[in-house]
Structures are given as structure tokens and as C-alpha cells.
N, C-alpha and C positions, 0 to 999 in steps of 0.2 A: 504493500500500500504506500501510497504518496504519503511523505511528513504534510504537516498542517505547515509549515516553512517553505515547502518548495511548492507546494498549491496554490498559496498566497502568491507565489512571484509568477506565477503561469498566469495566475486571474489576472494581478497588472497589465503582464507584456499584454493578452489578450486584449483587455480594454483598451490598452495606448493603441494599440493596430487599429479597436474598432471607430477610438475618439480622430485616428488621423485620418484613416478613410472617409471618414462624413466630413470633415474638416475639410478635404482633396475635393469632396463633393459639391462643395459651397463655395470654393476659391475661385474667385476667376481669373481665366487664364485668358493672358491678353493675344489677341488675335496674330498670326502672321501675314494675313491678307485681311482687305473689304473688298465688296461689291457692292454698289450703289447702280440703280435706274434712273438716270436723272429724271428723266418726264415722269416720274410718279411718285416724287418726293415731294413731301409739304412743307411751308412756310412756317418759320418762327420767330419768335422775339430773339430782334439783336439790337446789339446798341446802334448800329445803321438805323436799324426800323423806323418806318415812320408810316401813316397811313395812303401814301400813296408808294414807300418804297419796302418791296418784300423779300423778306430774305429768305434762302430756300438752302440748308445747308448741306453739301451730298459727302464731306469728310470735315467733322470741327470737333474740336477740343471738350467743346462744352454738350457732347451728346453722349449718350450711353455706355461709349468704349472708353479705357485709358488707352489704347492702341496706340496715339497718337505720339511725339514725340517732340520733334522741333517744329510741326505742323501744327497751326493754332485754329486754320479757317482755311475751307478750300468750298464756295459755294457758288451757287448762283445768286445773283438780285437780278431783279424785274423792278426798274422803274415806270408808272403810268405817265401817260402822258402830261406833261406840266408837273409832275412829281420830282421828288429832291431828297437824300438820305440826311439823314442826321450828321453831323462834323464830328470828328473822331481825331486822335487820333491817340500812341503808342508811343512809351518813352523806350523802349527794348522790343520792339519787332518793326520787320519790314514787312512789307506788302507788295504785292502785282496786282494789280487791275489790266483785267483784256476785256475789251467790249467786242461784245458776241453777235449782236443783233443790236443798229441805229445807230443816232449818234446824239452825243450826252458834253455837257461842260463838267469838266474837271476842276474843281475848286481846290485850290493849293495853295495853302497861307490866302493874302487877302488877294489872290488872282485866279482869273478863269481862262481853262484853256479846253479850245474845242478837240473832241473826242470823236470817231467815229469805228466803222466797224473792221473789228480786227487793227485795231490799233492798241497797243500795250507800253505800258509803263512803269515804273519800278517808284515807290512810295518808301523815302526812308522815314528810318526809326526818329520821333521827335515833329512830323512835320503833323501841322491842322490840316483837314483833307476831307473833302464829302463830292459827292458826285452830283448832279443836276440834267434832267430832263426837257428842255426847254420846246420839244415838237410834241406834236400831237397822238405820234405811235409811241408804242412802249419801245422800252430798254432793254436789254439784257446783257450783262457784266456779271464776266465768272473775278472773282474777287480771290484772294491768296494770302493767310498771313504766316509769318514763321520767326518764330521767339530766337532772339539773339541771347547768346549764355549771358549772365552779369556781369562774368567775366572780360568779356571785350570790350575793348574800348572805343565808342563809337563817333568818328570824326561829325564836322557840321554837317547840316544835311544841304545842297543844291540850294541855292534861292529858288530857282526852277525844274518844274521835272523834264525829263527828254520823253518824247511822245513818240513811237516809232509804229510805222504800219506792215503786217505782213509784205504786202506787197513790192515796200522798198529794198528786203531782202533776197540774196539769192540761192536755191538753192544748193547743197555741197555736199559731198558725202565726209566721214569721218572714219580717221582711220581706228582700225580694229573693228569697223562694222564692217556689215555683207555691203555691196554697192546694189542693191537692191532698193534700197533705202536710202531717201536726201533728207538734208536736216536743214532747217533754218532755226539759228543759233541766235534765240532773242534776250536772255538775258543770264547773266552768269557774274563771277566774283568778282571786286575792286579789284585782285590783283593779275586778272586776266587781260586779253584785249581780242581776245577774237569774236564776241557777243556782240549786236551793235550795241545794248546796254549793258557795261561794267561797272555796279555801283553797289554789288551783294556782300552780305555777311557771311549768311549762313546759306541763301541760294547757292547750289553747286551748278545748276542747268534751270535752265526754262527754256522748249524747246519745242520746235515741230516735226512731225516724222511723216512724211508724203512716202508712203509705199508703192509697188508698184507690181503690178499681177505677179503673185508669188516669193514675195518680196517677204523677207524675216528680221525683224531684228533678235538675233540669236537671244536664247535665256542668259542668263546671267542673274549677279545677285551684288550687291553692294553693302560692305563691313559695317561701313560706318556712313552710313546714307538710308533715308526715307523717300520713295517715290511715288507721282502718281501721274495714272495716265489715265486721259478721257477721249475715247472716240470720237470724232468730229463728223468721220465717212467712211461710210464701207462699214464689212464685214469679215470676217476672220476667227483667227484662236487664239487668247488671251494665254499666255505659260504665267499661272500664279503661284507661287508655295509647293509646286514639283520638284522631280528630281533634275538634277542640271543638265542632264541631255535632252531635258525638253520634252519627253514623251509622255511624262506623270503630267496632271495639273493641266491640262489644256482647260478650258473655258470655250464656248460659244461668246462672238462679243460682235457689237454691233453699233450703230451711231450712238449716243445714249447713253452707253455704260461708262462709268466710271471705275475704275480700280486702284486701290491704296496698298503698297507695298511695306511693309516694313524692314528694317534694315537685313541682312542675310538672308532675306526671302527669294527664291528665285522669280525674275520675271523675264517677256520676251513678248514676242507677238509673230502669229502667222499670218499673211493675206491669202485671201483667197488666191487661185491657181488659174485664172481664166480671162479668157483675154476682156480689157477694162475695167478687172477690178480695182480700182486703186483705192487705197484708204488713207486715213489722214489720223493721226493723234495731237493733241496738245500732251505735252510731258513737264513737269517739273521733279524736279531733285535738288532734296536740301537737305545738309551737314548734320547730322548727331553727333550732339559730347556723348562720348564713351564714362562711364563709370571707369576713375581710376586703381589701379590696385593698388594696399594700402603696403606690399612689402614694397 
């Protein structure tokens, strides 16, 4: 027979196993990927908000996931027509604003600057800042924010913002991609120069990807980087959180989808394989502090 000494230590270990399992049960675990439908996500209160301008968030900080990371805001607004957001702005993040649909005045410090479609901009850390609807059709501005550590040290911000349009850039492939794939390279680090806008902290890329029937940007995964990518056009196979040869994790993806990556997650994307398929993404990638180790 069991001592009443060694029964007691079996009943412990037992409980501890059964209090950590329920415990395991109840933890959450933060996600490696999102998926988001843009056209089927609702509007919420943001400090933008206002009753003609709505915010529609499809990746933010302040929603149900901790997932997030150096990403504070990745959404849509919809301003109506004559509509105008609230003035904002951030002592320790920057921002992008791309207008998706119309065109809009950019209020920056005590000036306005005209805005139209597919035109982007980089919004530093420090500056007042709201957007404005002055025509009669609605708005749409996918909006970007992403927390600078405390730790860096943040120069003046621009008197002015640079206001740049897809269309003024060209083109280019990158090396280490397939040439399948061009990139227009809109905005990236202060200490870069090949973006037309260099003005980022923690932006590592903001970027377009025009595919081309059959066209991949191979999987891949980044150490220390958070990415997302939103479908513009076309349709294809999204590589989320698979394995790195790209065969695990495929996704269906199409205009609409949004995806959030987190750091070491693998990501990629296949086009479709048929003559005129082309697709299009908007991409951003931005810097995570690593936790350092304490030896």
C-alpha cells in the first residue's frame, strides 16, 4: 500500500497538472496571422470620429487581439461628403494616410493641402493633423499608425508634409524577389533614399506589388518585422503562418482581404496563372523592439 506521505505528493503533482491545464485553457494565445474582409467590417468610435467621418478598423490596437505590436491603426475612414475628422495628433507615433477613393484637404499644422486618389503621405510623430472632405462624394483613406519605442529620439517634424501620387512613380523590380513582380517603393526609413518618401522610424517598407499572371512573391518571414498586406486587385493564394516552402498555409484571397502578419510568421502570395491576371497589393512593414536578454 501507498504511505499516506507519498499519496499526498501524487494528489499535489495531480492537481498542479489539472490547475495548469485549465489555466492553458483560458490563456490567450496571441495570434500568428489575421484575416480581415474589408467590405464587411463595421465602424467604431475613434478619436478621428466624428458624425460625418467613420472609422472602420480592419487591424488596430484597441480591438480584441494583443496580436499587435509596433502597429497601433491600420483602417479604413469614409468621409461624407462636406464631412471632416477630428485633429489628432501623437507625441511617439507616425502615421500614413493613402486616399483610396476622391479627393480630400489634408490639414497639417495650421495649412491645407489638396489630397486626391492614390496619393500618400507620411505624418510625423508631434504634428496636428485631420483630414477634410470639401466635394460632395464620399472619401475613402486607408489611414496607418505605428508606435515609435520611447526610446528614440525623435528629430523636428517637416513644416510640410511631401504628398506623393502612385502614379508619379515607377515601376522596379527588387532584388532577391522573382521578376514577376514590380514594386513601387512609397515610403521607407530616414536613413534610406531609394523611397520617394524617407522620413520613417519604425516604417521599414510601404509598398506596392503589381503582379503579373503567375507572378509570386516567394514566402518568406521576417525576425524582427510586422507586416500587412491588402488586396487592391485580382485574385490568388495568400502563404500565411505555413511552412517556408510555401505549400502549408495557402489562403484563397481576393480584392478585399486584408492580412496581418506577425513577426517570424511566414508570408508570400501566388497570382493567379492565366493570361490577364494581374493583381495588385498595398504592403506595409514596420520594425519590432525585440525583448532584450537580461545575461
Amino acid at each position: 500500500m501507498l504511505s499516506a506521505r507519498r499519496l499526498s505528493l501524487m494528489t499535489c503533482t495531480f492537481c498542479t497538472a489539472i490547475a495548469s491545464a485549465l489555466l492553458a485553457q483560458h490563456s490567450k494565445v496571441e495570434a500568428t496571422w489575421l484575416h480581415r474582409y474589408v467590405p464587411v467590417l463595421n465602424e467604431r468610435k475613434n478619436d478621428l470620429s466624428s458624425t460625418t467621418c467613420h472609422y472602420r478598423p480592419i487591424f488596430d490596437a484597441g480591438g480584441s487581439e494583443n496580436t499587435l505590436h509596433t502597429v497601433t491603426r491600420f483602417a479604413e475612414v469614409t468621409l461624407d461628403g462636406g464631412g471632416h475628422c477630428q485633429t489628432v495628433h501623437y507625441d511617439h507615433e507616425e502615421e500614413i494616410y493613402f486616399i483610396l477613393k476622391g479627393s480630400a484637404d489634408l490639414r497639417y499644422g495650421d495649412a491645407a493641402y489638396p489630397m486626391r486618389t492614390n496619393d500618400f503621405t507620411y505624418l510625423a510623430a508631434g504634428t496636428k493633423h485631420s483630414i477634410a472632405n470639401d466635394s460632395k462624394d464620399d472619401v475613402q483613406v486607408l489611414v496607418m499608425g505605428f508606435k515609435i519605442p520611447p526610446t528614440v529620439s525623435i528629430a523636428a517634424p517637416s513644416p510640410t508634409p511631401k504628398i506623393v501620387n502612385l502614379a508619379e512613380l515607377t515601376e522596379q523590380t527588387v532584388e532577391g524577389h522573382p521578376t514577376s513582380v514590380l514594386y513601387k517603393l512609397l515610403i521607407g526609413p530616414r536613413t534610406a533614399k531609394r523611397d520617394a518618401i524617407n522620413e520613417a522610424y519604425v516604417v521599414a517598407d510601404f509598398f506596392l506589388m503589381d503582379f503579373a499572371p503567375g507572378g509570386t512573391n516567394s514566402p518568406h518571414h521576417h525576425e524582427a518585422a510586422e507586416e500587412i498586406y491588402l488586396v487592391l486587385a485580382g485574385e490568388g493564394e495568400m502563404v500565411a503562418g505555413g511552412g517556408m516552402d510555401g505549400i502549408e498555409g495557402r489562403h484563397p484571397a481576393k480584392a478585399g482581404d486584408a492580412y496581418y502578419f506577425r513577426q517570424n510568421c511566414t508570408v508570400g502570395f501566388y497570382n493567379q496563372n492565366k493570361p490577364g491576371a494581374n493583381a495588385h497589393i498595398l504592403a506595409v512593414r514596420a520594425k519590432v523592439q525585440l525583448p532584450k536578454d537580461d545575461d
